[in-house]
N, C-alpha and C positions, 0 to 999 in steps of 0.2 A: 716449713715456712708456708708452703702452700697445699693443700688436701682437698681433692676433690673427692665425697664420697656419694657412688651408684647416683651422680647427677644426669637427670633431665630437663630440656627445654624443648616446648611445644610451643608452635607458632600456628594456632588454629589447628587444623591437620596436619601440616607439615610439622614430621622431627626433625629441628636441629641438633640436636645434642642426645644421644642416647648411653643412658646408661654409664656416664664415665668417669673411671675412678683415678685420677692421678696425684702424683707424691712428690713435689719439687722440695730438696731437701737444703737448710740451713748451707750456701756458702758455693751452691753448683750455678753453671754456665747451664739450665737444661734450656730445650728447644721441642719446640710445639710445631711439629710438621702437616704438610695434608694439603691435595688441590684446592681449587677454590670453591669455594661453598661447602666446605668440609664439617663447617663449624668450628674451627680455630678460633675466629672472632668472636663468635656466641661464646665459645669458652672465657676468653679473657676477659669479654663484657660482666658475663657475671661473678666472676672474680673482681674487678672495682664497682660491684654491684649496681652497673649499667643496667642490666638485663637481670632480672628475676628467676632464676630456677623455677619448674614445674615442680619436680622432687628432688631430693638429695640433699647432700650437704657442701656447702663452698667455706671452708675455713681459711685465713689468711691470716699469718702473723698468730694464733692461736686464737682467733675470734670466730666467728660466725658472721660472716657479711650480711647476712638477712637477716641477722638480730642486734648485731651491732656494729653497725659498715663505718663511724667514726672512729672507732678502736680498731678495727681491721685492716682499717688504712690511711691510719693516720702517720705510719712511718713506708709507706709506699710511693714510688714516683713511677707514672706512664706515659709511655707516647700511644698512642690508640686512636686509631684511624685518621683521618688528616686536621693536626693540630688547626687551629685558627687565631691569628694573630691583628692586630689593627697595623695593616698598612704601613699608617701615615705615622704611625708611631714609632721611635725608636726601638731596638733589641733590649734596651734599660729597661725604658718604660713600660716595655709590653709585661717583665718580668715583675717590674712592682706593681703594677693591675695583677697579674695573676698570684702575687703571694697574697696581697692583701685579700682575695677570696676566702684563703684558709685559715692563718694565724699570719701575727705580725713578724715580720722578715726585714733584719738587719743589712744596713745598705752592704755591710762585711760579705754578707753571707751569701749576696746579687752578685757583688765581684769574684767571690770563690768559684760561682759556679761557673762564671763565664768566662774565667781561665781555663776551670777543668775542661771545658769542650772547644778551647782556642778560638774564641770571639773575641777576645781582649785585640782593641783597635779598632771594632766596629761596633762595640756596643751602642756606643750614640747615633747611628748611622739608621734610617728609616728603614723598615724592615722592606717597603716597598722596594728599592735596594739589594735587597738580599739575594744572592744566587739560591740555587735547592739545596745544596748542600748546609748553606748557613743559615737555612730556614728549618734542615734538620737538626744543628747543633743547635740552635735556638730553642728547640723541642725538648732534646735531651736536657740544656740548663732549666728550661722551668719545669721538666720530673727530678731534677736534684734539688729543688730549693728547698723541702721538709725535709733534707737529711737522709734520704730512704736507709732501710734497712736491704729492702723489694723493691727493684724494677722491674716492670714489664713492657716489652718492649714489643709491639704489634708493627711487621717488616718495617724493621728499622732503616734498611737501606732503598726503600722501592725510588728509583729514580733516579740513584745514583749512577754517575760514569766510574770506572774501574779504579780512580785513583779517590775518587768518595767512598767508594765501597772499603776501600784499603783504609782510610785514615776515620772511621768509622771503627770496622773491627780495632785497631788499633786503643782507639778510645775506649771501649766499651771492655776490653780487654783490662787498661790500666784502670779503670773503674774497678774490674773487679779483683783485680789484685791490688791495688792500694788503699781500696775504702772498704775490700771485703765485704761486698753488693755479694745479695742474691739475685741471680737476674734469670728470665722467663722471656726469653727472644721468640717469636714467630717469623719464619721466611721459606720463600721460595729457594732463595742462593743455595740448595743442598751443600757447594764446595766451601762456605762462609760458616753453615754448622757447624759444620764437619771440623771448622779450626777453631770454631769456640767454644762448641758445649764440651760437657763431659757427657750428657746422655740426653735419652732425647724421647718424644712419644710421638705416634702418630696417626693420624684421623682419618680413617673412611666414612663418607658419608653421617658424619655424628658419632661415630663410635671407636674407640681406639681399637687400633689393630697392631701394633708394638708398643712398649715401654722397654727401655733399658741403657745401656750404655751403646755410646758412641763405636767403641772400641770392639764389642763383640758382633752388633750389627755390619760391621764393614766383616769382621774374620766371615760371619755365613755364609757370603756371597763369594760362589768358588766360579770368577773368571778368568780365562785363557786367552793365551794368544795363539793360535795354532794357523801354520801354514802348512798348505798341501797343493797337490793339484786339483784342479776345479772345487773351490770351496763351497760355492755356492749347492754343486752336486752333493758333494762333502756332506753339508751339513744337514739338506734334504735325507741323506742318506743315515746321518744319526739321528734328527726326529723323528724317523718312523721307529728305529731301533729305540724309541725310548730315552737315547743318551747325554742330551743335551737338552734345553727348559728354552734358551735362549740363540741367536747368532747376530752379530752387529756385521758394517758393512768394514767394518775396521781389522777383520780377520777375528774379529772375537768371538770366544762361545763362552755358554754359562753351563757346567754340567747340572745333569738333574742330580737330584738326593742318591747320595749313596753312591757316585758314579765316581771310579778314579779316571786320573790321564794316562793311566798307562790300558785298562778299559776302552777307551778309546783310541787309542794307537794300535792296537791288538786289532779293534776289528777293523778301524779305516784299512790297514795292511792286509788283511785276508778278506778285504772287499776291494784291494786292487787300486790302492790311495796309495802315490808316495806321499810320506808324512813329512816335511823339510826343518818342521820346528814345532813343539807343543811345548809353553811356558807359561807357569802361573803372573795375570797381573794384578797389580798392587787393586787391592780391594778399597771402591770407595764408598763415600756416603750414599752417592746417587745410581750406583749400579744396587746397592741394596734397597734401596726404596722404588727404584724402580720394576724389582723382582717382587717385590711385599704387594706391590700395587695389582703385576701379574696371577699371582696367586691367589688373592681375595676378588679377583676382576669376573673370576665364572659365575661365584657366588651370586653375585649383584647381575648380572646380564641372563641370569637364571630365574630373576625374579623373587629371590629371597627377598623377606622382608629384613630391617636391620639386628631381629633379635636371631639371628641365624649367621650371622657375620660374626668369624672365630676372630680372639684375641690369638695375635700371632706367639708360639712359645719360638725364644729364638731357635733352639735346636730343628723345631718344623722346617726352617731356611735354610740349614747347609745342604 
């Protein structure tokens, strides 16, 4: 559905985008991770070929965006950076201004969509009006109005309060299981990924540094909860030994590659630690990306340029 291939983008001197090759396949939730300035955006820009690639290839839908961006996205719907709406206009009307941009759109086809994102009841109502939340479904109904095959969906939720976030996911869920969307979310919400995609890539500095699933990404990161006496000595006392990568103020450590927990209980005990509990916990999205981020972090603070930044293999992370 979507293939990036060895794309770059150059903005004067500055690299945004280096070198990146990604594979969003027919029928997946994937997710485009990475801080800010990462190029996540430059990415999805030249995927609705916003933004022009330096080199590479950006294919969508089986086309070539820089050779033929009307067939490439002509069955695509996006929200991508902050929609803009008139005001004073109703949530109807703003939607028949924007279909008639592209092709002609049946008044059927303005009402379907503003059920599917639960605006039905205020679509007459001036968007001036609109709380944030229904200024972002108003967003999602006009990337549904060509029918997409492809969403993409640049931080769907930013601004949301927790019960937006929830009926959000929600939606964008039943999107993809009752119109069998492919969909291409960016966000920060790690814990919002983590419940929608099936897999996911992720961006240092322009250049990917994971691709793969959701599921193996969380199994790599081997976090504990371990209580002892003086943890904080504790845990001073396995970073020098090598044994630990990480320690949170939560009682948690992250062992290093290769390290078991009984390794660790072995030497806290013959270094004079009572050990009162050592338990694996549940692995999530954002203790692994926050480890991904650690790992490539010397890299970059070393003064590497970007073609020295390793593509992570997952097994590098347990």
């Amino acid at each position: 559905m979507i293939n990036l291939r060895s794309v770059t983008k150059r903005f004067g001197a500055r690299v945004a985008v280096q070198d990146l090759t990604l594979n969003v396949k027919p029928g997946e939730i994937f997710g485009l991770l990475g801080h800010n300035g990462a190029g996540k955006s430059t990415a999805i820009g030249m995927m609705l070929g916003q933004v022009w690639p330096t080199s590479g290839e950006v294919i969508v839908c089986g086309h070539d965006v820089t050779r033929n961006r009307r067939r490439a996205l002509e069955r695509v719907g996006a929200i991508f950076e902050t929609p803009a709406f008139y005001d004073y206009l109703s949530g109807w009307s703003n939607l028949v201004i924007l279909a008639s941009y592209t092709a002609p759109t049946r008044k059927q086809r303005i009402k379907e969509v503003i059920e599917w994102v639960g605006l039905t009841g205020r679509e007459h109502s001036r968007v001036k009006t609109y709380s944030h939340g229904m200024r972002a479904r108003l967003a999602l109904a006009q990337a549904l109005l060509p029918k997409p095959d492809l969403l993409l969906l640049d931080e769907p939720n930013e601004g949301f309060d927790p019960e937006g976030i929830h009926e959000m996911r929600q939606t964008i869920l039943r999107l993809h299981r009752e119109l069998g969307l492919t969909i291409l979310l960016s966000s920060h919400l790690l814990h919002e990924v983590q419940q929608l995609c099936t897999r996911i890539a992720v961006i240092r500095s322009g250049r990917k540094v994971y691709e793969g699933p959701v599921a193996e990404a969380r199994r790599s990161t081997s976090r504990w909860r371990l209580v002892t006496d003086n943890f904080d000595i504790a845990v001073a006392r396995l970073r020098a030994a090598g044994l630990v990568k990480s320690a949170s103020d939560r009682n948690q450590i992250e062992l290093a590659d290769g390290v078991t927990s009984d390794r660790v209980v072995r030497f806290l005990v013959e270094s004079g630690f009572n050990v009162h509990e050592i338990a694996r916990e549940e692995s999530t999205l954002e203790a692994f990306y926050l480890s991904l981020m650690r790992d490539t972090e010397s890299t970059h603070d070393a003064g590497a340029d970007l073609n020295s930044v390793p593509t992570t293999n997952i097994s590098n992370t347990r």
